[in-house]
Kinemage of the C-alpha trace (Angstrom):
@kinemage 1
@onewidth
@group {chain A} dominant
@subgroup {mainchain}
@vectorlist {calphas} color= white
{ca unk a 1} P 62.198 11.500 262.579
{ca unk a 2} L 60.182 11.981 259.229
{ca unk a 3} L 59.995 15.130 257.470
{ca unk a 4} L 57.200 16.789 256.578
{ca unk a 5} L 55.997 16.935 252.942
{ca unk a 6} L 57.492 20.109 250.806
{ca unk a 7} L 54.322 22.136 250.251
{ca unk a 8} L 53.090 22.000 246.606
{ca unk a 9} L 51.503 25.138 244.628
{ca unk a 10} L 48.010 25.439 243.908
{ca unk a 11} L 48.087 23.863 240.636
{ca unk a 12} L 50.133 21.260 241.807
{ca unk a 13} L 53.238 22.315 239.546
{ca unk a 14} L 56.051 22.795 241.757
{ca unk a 15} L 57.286 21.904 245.472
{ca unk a 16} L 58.648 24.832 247.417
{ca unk a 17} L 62.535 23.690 249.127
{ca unk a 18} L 64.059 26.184 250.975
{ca unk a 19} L 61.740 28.895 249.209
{ca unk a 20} L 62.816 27.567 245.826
{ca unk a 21} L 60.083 25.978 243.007
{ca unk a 22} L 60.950 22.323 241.969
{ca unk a 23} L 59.160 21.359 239.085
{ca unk a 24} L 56.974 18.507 240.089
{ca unk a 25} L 56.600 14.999 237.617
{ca unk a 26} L 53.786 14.912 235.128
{ca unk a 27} L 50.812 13.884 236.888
{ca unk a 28} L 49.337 12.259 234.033
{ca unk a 29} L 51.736 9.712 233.473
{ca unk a 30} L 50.705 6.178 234.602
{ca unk a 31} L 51.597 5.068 238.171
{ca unk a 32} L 53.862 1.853 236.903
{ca unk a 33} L 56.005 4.475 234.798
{ca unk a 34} L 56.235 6.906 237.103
{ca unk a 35} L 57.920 4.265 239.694
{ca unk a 36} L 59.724 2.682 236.933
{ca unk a 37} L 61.460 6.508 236.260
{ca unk a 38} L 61.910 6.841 239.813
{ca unk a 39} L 63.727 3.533 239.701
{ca unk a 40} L 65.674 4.691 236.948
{ca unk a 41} L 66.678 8.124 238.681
{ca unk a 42} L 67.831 6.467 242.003
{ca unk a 43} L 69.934 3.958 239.816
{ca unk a 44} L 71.425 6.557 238.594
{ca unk a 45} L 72.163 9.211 241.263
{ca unk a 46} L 73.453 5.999 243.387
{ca unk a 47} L 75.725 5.225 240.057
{ca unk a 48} L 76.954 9.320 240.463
{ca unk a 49} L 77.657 8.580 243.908
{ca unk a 50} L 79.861 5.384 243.035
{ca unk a 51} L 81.061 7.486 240.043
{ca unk a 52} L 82.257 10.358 242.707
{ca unk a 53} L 83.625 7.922 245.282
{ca unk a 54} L 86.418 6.226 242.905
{ca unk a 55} L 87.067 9.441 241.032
{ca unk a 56} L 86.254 7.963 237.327
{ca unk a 57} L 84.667 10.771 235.392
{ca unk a 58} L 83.571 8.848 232.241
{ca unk a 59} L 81.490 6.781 234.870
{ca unk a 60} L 80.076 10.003 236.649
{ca unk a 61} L 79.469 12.195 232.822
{ca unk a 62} L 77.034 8.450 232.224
{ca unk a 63} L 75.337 8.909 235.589
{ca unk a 64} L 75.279 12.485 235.487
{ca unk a 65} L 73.044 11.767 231.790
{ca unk a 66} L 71.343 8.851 233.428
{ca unk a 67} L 69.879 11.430 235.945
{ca unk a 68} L 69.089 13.803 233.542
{ca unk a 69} L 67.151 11.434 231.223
{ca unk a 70} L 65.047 9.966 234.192
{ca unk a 71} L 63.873 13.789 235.322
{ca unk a 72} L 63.290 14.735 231.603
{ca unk a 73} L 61.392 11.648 231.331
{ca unk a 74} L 59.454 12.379 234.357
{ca unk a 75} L 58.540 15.817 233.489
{ca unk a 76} L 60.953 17.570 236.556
{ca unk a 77} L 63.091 18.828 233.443
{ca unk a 78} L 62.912 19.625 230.224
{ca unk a 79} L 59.677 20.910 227.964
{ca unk a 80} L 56.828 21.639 230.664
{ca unk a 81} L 53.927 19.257 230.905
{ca unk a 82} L 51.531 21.564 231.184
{ca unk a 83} L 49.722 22.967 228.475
{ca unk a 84} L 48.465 26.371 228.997
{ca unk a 85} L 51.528 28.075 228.020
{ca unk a 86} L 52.470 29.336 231.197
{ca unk a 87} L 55.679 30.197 231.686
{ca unk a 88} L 58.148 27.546 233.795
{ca unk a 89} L 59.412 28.963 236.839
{ca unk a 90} L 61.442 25.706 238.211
{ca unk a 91} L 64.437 27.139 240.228
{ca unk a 92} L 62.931 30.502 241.176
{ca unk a 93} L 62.579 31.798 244.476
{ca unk a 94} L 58.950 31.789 244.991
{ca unk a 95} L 58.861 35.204 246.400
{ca unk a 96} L 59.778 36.186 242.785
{ca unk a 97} L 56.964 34.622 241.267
{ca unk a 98} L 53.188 34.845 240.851
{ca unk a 99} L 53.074 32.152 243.837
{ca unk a 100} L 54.730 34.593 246.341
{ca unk a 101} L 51.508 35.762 247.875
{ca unk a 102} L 50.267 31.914 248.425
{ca unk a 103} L 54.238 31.430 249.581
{ca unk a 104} L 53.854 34.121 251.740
{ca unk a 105} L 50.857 33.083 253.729
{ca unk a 106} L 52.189 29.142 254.256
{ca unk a 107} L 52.570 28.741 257.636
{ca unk a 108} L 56.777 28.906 259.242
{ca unk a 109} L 57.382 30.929 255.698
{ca unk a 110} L 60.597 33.102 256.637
């Protein structure tokens, strides 16, 4: 079964999850270090997992930073890649946001 793509605002700067805005990565960074960051990130969220699974929390507070450093370095976290000094809205529900109209008329929007 494959899932359908979250939808993505207007400008491109969030995904909507369960009505929720995710930050999206920086679109302007170059396609080999975007993957290479992606890498990164799944290293490291499989390293929280292994962390997790033999209870050692030195090993999960490195992960846990390792994950952190790969969405900062992406742009999901962290100052804002845009530049037009809009404000960032990552984690809001997007009916409490200047997207909730366009939220509103997505199609299968509770």
């Amino acid at each position: 079964m494959t899932r359908a793509a979250p939808p993505v605002t207007p400008d491109g700067r969030y995904i909507v999850v369960r009505g929720r805005l995710w930050r999206q990565a920086n679109p302007a960074l170059a396609e080999t270090e975007r993957q290479a960051l992606v890498n990164a990130l799944m290293d490291a969220r499989r390293a929280v997992a292994r962390a997790l699974k033999v209870d050692d929390p030195a090993a999960l507070a490195t992960a846990r930073a390792g994950v952190d450093a790969a969405k900062v370095s992406l742009g999901e976290r962290g100052p804002v890649w845009w530049q037009d000094g809009t404000a960032d809205l990552n984690r809001h529900l997007a009916r409490n946001t200047p997207y909730a109209d366009w939220y509103e008329a997505l199609p299968g929007t509770p």
